[in-house]
C-alpha positions in Angstrom: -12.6 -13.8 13.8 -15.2 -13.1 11.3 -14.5 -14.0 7.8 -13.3 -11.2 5.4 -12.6 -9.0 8.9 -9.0 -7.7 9.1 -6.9 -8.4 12.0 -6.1 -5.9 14.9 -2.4 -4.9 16.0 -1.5 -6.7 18.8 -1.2 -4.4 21.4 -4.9 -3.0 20.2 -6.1 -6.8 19.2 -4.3 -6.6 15.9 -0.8 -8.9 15.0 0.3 -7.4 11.7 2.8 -4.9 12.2 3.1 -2.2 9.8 5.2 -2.5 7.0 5.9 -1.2 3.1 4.2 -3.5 0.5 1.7 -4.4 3.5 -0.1 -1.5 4.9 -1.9 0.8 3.0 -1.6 4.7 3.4 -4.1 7.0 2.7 -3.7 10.5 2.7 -6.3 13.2 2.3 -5.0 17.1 1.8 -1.7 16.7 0.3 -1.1 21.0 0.4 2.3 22.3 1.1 2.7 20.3 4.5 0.5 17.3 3.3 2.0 16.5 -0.1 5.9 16.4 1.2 4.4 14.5 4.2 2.8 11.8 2.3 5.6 11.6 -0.5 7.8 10.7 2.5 5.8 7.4 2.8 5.3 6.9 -0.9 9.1 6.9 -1.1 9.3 4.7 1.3 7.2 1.7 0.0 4.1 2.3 1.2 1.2 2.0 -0.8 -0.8 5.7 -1.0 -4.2 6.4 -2.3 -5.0 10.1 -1.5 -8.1 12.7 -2.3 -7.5 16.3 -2.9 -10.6 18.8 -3.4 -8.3 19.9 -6.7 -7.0 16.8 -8.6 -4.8 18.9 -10.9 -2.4 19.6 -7.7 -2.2 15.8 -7.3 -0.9 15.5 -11.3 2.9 15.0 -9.5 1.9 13.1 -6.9 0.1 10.4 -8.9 3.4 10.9 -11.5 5.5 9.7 -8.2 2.7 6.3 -7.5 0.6 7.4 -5.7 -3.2 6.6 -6.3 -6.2 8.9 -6.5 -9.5 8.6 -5.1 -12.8 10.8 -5.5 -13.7 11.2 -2.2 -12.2 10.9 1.1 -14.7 7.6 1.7 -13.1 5.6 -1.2 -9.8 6.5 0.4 -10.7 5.3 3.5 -11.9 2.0 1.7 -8.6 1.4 0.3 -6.4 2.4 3.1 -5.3 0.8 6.5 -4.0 3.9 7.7 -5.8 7.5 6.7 -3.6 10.4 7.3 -5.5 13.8 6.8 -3.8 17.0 6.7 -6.1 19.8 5.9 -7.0 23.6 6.5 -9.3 24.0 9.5 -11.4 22.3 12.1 -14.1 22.5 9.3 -12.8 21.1 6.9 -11.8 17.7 9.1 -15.1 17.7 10.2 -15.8 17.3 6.2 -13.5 14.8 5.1 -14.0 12.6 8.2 -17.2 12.6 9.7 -19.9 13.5 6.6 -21.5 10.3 6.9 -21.8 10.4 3.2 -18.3 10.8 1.9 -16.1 10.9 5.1 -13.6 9.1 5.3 -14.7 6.9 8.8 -17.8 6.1 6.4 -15.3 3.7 4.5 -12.7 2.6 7.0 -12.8 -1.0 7.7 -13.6 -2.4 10.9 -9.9 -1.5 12.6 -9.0 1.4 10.7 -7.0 3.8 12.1 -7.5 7.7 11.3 -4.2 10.3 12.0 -5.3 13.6 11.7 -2.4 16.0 11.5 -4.3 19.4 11.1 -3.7 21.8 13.6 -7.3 21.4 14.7 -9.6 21.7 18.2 -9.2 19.5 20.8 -12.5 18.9 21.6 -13.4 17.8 17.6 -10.4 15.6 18.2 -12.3 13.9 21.4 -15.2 13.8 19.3 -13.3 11.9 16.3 -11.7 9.3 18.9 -15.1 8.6 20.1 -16.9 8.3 16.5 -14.1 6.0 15.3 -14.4 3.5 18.6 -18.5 3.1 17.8 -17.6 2.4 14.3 -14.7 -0.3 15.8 -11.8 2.3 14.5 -9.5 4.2 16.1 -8.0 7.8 15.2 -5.0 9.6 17.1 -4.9 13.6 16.7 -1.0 13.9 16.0 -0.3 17.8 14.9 3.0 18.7 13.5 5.2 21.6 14.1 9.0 21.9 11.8 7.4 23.9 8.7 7.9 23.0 5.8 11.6 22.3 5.9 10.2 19.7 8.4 7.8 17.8 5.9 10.1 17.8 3.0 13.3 16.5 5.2 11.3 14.4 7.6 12.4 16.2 10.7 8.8 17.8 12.1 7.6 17.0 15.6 4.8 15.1 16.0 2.3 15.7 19.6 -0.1 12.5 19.7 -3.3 12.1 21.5 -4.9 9.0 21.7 -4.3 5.5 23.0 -0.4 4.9 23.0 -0.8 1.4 21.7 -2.1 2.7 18.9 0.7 5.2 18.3 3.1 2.8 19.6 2.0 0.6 16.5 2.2 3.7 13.8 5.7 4.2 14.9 7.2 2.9 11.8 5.0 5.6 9.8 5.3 8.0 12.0 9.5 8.0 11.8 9.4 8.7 8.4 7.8 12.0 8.9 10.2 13.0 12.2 9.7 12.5 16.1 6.5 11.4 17.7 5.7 12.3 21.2 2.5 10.4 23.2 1.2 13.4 25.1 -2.5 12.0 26.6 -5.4 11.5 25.6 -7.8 12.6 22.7 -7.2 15.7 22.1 -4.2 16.1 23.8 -2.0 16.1 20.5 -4.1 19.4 19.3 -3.8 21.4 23.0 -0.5 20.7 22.6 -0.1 22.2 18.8 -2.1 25.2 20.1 0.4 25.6 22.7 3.3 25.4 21.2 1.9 27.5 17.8 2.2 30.6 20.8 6.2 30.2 21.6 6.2 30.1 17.2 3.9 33.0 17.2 6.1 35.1 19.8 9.5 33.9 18.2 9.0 35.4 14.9 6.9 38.4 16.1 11.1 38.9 17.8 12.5 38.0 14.8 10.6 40.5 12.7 10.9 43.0 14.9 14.6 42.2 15.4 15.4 42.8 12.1 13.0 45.7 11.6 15.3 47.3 14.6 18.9 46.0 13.2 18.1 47.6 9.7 16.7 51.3 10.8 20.1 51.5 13.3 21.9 51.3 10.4 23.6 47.9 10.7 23.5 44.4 7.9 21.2 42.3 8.5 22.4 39.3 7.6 26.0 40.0 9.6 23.0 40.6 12.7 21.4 37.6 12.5 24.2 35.2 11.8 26.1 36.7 15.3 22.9 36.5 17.3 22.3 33.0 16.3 24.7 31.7 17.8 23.8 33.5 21.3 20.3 33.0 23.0 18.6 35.1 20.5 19.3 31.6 18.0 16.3 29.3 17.5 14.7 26.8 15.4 12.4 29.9 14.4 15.8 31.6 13.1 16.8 28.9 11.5 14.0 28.3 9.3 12.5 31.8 8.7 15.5 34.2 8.9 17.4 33.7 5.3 13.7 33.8 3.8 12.9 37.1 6.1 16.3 38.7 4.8 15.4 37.6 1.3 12.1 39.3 1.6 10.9 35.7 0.6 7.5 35.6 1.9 6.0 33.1 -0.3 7.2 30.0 0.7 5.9 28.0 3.7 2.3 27.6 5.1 -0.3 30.6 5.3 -0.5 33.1 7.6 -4.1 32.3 7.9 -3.5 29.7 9.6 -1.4 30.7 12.9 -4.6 33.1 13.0 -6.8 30.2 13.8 -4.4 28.6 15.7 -4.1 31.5 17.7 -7.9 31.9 17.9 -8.3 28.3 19.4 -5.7 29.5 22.2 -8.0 32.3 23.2 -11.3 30.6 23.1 -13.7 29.6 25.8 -12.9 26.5 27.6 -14.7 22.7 26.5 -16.3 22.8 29.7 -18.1 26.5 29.4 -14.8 28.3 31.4 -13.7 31.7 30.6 -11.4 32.3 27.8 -7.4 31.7 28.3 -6.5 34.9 29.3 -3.0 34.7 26.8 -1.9 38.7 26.3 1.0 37.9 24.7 -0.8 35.7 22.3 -4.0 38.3 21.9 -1.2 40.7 20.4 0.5 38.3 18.2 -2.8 37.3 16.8 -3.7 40.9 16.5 -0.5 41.3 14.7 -0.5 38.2 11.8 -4.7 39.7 11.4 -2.6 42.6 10.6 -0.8 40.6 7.8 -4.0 39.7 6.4 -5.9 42.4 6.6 -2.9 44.3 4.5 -4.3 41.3 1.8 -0.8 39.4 2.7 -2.9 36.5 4.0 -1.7 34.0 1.7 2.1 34.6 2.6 3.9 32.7 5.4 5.0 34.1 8.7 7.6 35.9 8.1 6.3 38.1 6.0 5.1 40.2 9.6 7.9 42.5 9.4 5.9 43.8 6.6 3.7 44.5 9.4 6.2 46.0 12.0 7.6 48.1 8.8 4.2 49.6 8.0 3.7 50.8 11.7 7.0 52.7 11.4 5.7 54.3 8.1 8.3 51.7 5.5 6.9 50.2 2.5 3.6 50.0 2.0 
């Protein structure tokens, strides 16, 4: 081995397993999902050096251990491990690949990038690739759970990428919730995609069940807490209904972002194919543009009953 090189798990040419007080996390976007991800791992003895494009949000995070860092590149520098968790396929393009101050522009030789945006597949094929010529590796793992999920460590997690790899995160990865190996590069994001369409139709129903349940005259509350115990019950209920019968629309991630997520759903194929013909997923996309278009953009999803309310001429 060359002097000064790190090592390389074992199963990918590298021996040291991953450990608290050992491996050092970094973490880049540390939003709503981000920040309770990462202060999962800070909790659990790991050391974290994190960038976020405002460093006043990060005044709690730093409070709780964690380290700052001025760029994605010098977290990269300091880290073993560099988690990313931010807004759009843009934006990971930024903060990994800008040859100037991305973060694979620091990693050392054996570095290992996560990226858990809910991002394209095809950028995540062409992250796995840049990391192997710079001698790193990077697994797209997207999450689904909310934010419930991140703050109680329950979210799943769709990986793409080589399995020894995620096979050798598996100690980071469990304090976060359940990982899944489902292919290849980019695998982890068509998963995501798919599965933000079954979120996408399930609280479309929800709204739209409650929207119903109140104008026949019945409580709302007394509705959903029968129904959720029938068929009509789902994960979807379980995080969003209280919130939806509290008219709580702030909390969770923005609507914005099931828009893109939808978007990538319906685009044209890698490979120059026509675009996923998805009807049920054109409307639901149609309907959330409807959120933000109303300048609710910036609330979470359950706030589309607003939506359903406004067609039937209620509130707004």
């Amino acid at each position: 081995m060359e002097e000064g090189r790190k090592s390389e798990p074992a199963a990918f040419g590298f021996p040291a397993p991953v450990q608290p007080g050992a491996t050092r996390v970094g973490w880049i976007g540390i939003g709503v999902m981000g920040g309770a991800m990462a202060k999962r791992l800070l909790a659990a003895g790991y050391t974290v050096t994190a960038y976020a494009r405002t460093p006043s949000k990060a005044e709690g995070f730093v409070a709780a251990g964690a380290s700052l860092a001025d760029s994605p590149r010098a977290v990269a520098a300091a880290s073993d491990v560099v988690f990313t968790m931010v807004g759009n396929p843009g934006d990971v393009r930024a903060v990994v690949l800008d040859p100037a101050t991305g973060a694979l522009a620091g990693l050392p030789r054996g570095g290992v990038l996560v990226d858990c945006t809910s991002s394209s597949p095809s950028l995540a094929r062409e992250v796995a690739a840049a990391a192997a010529a710079a001698g790193c590796h990077a697994i797209d793992a997207p999450v689904s759970g909310g934010d419930v999920g991140a703050r109680d460590g329950t979210l799943a997690l769709f990986a793409g990428g080589d399995e020894a790899v995620v096979a050798w995160l598996a100690p980071l990865f469990a304090h976060l919730g359940r990982v899944t190996h489902m292919g290849g590069p980019g695998s982890g994001q068509s998963s995501k995609i798919a599965n933000q369409v079954a979120v996408a139709g399930a609280v479309v129903g929800l709204g739209e069940s409650v929207a119903f349940a109140r104008a026949a005259g019945l409580d709302a509350p007394l509705f959903l807490g029968a129904v959720s115990k029938g068929a009509a019950g789902s994960r979807i209920m379980d995080i969003f209904g209280d919130r939806l019968l509290r008219r709580e629309f702030v909390s969770g991630g923005s609507v914005r972002y099931i828009v893109k997520d939808l978007g990538m759903a319906l685009e044209v194929g890698d490979g120059g194919e026509e675009a996923n013909v998805l009807p049920g997923a054109a409307l639901y996309r149609q309907m959330f543009s409807a959120m933000v278009a109303n300048g609710d953009g910036n609330l979470s999803l359950q706030g589309l009953i607003t939506v359903v309310e406004r067609l039937n001429g209620i509130g707004k």
